[in-house]
N, C-alpha and C positions, 0 to 999 in steps of 0.2 A: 178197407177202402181208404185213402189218403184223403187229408182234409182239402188240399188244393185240387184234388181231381177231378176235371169237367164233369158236368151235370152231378155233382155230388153235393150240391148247397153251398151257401157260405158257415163254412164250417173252421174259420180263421181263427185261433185263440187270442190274437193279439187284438181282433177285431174290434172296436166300443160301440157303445153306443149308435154311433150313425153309422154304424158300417165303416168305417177309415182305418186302413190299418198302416204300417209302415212303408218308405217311396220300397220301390221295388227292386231288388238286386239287381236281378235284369236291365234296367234301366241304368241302375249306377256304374258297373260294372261296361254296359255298350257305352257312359259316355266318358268311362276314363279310357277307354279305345279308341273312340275317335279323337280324343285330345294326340293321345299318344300317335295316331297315326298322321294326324296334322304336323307333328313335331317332326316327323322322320319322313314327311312327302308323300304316305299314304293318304286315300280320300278316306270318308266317314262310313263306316256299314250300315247299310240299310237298314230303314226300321222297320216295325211291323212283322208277325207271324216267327217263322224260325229264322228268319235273315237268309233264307233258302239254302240253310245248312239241311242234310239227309236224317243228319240225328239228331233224335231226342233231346230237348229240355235236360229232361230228366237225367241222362246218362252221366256218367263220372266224365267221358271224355267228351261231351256237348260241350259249346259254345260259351255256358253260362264259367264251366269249368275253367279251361282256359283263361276264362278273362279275368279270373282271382288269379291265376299264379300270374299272368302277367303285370295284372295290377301288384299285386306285392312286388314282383323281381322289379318291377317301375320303381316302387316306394324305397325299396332296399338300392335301387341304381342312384336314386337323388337324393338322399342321405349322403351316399356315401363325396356327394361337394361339399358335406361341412366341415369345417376346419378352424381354427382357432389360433390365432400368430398371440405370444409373449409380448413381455413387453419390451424384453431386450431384441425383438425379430420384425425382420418384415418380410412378408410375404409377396411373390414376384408369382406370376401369375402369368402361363404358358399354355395357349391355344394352337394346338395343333402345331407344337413344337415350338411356336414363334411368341415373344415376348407380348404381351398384353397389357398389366399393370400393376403395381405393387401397391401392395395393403398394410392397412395399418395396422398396431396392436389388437385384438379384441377378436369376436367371432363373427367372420365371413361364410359365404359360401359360393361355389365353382358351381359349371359344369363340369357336369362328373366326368370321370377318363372313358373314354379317349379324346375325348372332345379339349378340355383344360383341365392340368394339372398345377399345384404348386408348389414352391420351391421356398422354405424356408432359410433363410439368413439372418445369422447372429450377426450385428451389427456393434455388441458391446462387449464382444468377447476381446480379451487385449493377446497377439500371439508374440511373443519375442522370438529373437534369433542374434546371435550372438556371431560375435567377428573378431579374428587374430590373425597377425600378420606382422612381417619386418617388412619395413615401409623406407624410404628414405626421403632427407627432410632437403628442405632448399640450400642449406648451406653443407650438403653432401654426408650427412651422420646416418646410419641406421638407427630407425627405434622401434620397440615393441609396442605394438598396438592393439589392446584387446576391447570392446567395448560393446554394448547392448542397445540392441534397438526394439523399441516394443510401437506395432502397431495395429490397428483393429481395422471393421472394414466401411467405409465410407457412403461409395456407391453399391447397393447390391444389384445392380444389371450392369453396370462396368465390370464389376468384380465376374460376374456369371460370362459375360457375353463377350467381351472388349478383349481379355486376355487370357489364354489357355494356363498359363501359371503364373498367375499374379506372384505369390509367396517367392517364387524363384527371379522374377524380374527384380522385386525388392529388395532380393537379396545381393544381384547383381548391382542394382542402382547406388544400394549404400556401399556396395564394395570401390565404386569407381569414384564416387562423391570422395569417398575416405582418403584414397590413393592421390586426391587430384586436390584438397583440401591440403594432407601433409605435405606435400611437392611442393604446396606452395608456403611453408611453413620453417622456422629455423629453428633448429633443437633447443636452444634456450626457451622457448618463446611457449613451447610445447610441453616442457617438460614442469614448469611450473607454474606462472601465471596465467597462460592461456588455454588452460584444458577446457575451461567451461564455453570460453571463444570458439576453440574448435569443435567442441559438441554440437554448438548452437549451429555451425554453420556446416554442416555435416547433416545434422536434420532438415535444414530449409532445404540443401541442393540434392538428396534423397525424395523430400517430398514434392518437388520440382519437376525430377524425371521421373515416378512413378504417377504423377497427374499428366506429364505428357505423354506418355504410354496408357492412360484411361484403365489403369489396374482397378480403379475404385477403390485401393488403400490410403488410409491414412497415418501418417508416421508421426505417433503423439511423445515419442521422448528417445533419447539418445545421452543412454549412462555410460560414460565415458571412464576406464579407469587411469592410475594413473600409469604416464608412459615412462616404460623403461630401457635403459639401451640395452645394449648385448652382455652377454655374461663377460664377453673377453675384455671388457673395459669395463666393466662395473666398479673396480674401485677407485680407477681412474676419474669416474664419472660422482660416482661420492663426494671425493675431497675438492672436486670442483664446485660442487652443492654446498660443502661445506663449508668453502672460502666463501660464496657467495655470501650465506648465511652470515658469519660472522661478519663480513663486511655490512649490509645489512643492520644488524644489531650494532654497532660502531656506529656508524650513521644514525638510528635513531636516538642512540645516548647524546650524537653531538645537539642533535635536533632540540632532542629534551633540553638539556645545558643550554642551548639557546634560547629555547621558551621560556627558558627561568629566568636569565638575567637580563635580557633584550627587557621586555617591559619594568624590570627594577630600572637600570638603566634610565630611559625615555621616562619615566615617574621622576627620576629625578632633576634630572633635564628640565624636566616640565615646571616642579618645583621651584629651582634656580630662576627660571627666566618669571615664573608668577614674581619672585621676592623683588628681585631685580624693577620689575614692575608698578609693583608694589610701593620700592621705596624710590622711584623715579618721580612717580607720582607724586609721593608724598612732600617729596625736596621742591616742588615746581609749586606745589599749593601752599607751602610756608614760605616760598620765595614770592608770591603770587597775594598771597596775605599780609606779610613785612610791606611790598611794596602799595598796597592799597590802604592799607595802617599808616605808613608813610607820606602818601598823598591826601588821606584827610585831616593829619595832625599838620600840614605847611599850612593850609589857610588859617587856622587857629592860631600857629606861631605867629604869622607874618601880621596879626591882630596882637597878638601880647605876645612878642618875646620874654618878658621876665616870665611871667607865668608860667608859659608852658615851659620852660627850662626848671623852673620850680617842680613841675610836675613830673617830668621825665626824668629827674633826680630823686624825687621819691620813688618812683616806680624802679625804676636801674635800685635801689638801696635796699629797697622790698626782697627784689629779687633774688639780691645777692645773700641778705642776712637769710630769707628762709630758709636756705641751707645751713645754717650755721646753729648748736644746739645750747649756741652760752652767748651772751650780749652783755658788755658792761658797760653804760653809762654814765661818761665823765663829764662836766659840765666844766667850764673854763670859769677860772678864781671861786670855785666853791669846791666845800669839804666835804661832801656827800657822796657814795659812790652807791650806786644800787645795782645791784646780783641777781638777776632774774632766773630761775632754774629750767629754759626752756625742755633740756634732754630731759629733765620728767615730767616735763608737761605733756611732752608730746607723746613721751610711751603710754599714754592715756592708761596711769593709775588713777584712780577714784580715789583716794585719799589725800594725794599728792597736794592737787589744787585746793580743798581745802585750808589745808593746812600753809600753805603760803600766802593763804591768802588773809587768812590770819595770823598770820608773823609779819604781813604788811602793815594791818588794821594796829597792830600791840604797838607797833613805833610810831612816831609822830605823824600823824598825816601829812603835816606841814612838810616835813623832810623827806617824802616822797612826789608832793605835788610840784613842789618848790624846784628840784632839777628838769622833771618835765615843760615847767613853765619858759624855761631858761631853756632847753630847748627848740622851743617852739618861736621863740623871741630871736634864735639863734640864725634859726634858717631863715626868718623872716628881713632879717637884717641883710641874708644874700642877696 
């Protein structure tokens, strides 16, 4: 006899103590049924007794039955909404075919299919596509023009919804940006200094008409090589590069050569007019000086004429003899004549004055004082 079997006891092994044993399958099982029947517009089944099913509790294919496999195929149905977007992805989320909303990195979950599905997009993946062609330029030249475009995707519901093939508009957009960039371009201008010019604006006017077509691409670089003409003139084309070239190099030797002398040049210029300056000045303050020297010696004269002609006569006399490295001293009616050795006095030997001055001291005093006296009595008589 079964331990659940009416009128059979409580004969439950999970049973404790007070009699309580675990909720009741039955139970759990009818009410993940009426959830699910809620979800999908069925009502709730009845409770109490068999739910006026004909069969058995008991049997494999009773009620109780059923509603384990349903409940799992439930549990294994809503699982199957988890889903988990990269970091480089975002996830665009599609309800009954129509756009919903896009997620971020990390782990989400849907209603499961058929209800929403979603659509993963690599947003960091970079794709290139590569373009060649003879082009002609504004001033009538053919050139060859190969160059790489690499871009990734922007918008992911632009990119999904907006245009059936984004990659092939893109392709188009930079093929006519290129064609309508070099048209308006002149072969010199292309061929050397302005490759990087024309890249740059070959990617803006690409990524211009693929944002107004709502591709959801974005056009992050445009490697441009370099452009060449046609074989049939290529050596033509050379030796015109090459003249350029050398002309060029010519021109910055002169440049140089200029930088070099231009400021010798102006430094000396500059120097010239400082001296100039310099000694303008200097002529105007001794001119400037004489005459202010000159207005305070008048009131002095115009007070003693002899005097100050006394003075201005020694001073002019002074002047004159300090340049001069020999002095001899003649006195009018006397016999003395004295030799003074300025030129070694002045080459300042230390022995020199010593010694003259002791070859003064050895002769008379008197015949050294004696002409100075006479002297001085000399000029005093002027």
């Amino acid at each position: 006899m079964a331990w659940n079997e009416p009128g059979g006891g409580n004969k439950d092994p999970w049973s404790g103590k007070g009699g309580e044993g675990p909720p009741d399958l039955d139970e759990v099982v009818r009410k993940l049924q009426d959830r699910l029947g809620g979800l999908f517009g069925g009502g709730p089944r009845p409770s109490g007794g068999d739910g006026g099913s004909p069969r058995s509790k008991s049997g494999p294919s009773g009620p109780i039955g059923m509603g384990v496999i349903v409940g799992v195929l439930a549990a294994i149905w809503l699982a199957t909404g988890i889903y988990i977007v990269e970091p480089a992805e975002r996830g665009v989320i599609l309800r009954f075919g129509a756009f919903s909303e896009v997620t971020q990195p990390g782990p989400h979950w849907h209603l499961p299919f058929p209800i929403e599905q979603v659509v993963k997009v690599n947003v960091d993946q970079l794709s290139s596509s590569r373009h060649k062609a003879q082009m002609l330029t504004q001033d009538e030249n053919i050139v060859d023009i190969e160059l790489t475009v690499q871009s990734r995707i922007q918008d992911p519901v632009d990119f999904l919804f907006q245009d059936q093939t984004p990659e092939k508009t893109l392709q188009d957009a930079t093929e006519t940006v290129v064609r309508e960039t070099i048209g308006k371009s002149k072969l010199d201008f292309i061929l050397t200094e302005g490759r990087s010019t024309v890249a740059a604006k070959i990617q803006q006017g690409a990524q211009a008409l693929v944002a107004q077509y709502k591709t959801g691409m974005l056009v992050t670089s445009v490697n441009m090589q370099p452009a060449k003409p046609p074989e049939q003139v290529k050596s033509a084309f050379d030796d015109a590069i090459k003249a350029r070239e050398d002309k060029e190099r010519s021109e910055n030797k002169a440049h140089a050569y200029s930088n070099g002398i231009v400021p010798v040049a102006r430094g000396d210029a500059a120097r010239v007019l400082a001296d100039a300056s310099a000694y303008r000045d200097k002529v105007i303050a001794e001119a400037q000086g004489n005459v202010s020297r000159f207005l305070a010696i008048l009131p002095e004269y115009a007070k003693a004429p002899a005097v100050t002609r006394e003075r201005m006569y020694l001073d002019a006399m002074q002047d004159v003899l300090t340049a001069s490295n020999k002095v001899v001293v003649d006195v009018k009616n006397s016999n003395n004549l004295l030799y003074l050795p300025l030129d070694r006095m002045m080459a300042g030997a230390a022995t020199t004055a010593p010694e003259v001055v002791e070859d003064a001291q050895s002769e008379d005093p008197k015949a050294v004082k004696a002409p100075l006296r006479d002297v001085d009595r000399a000029r005093r008589s002027r």
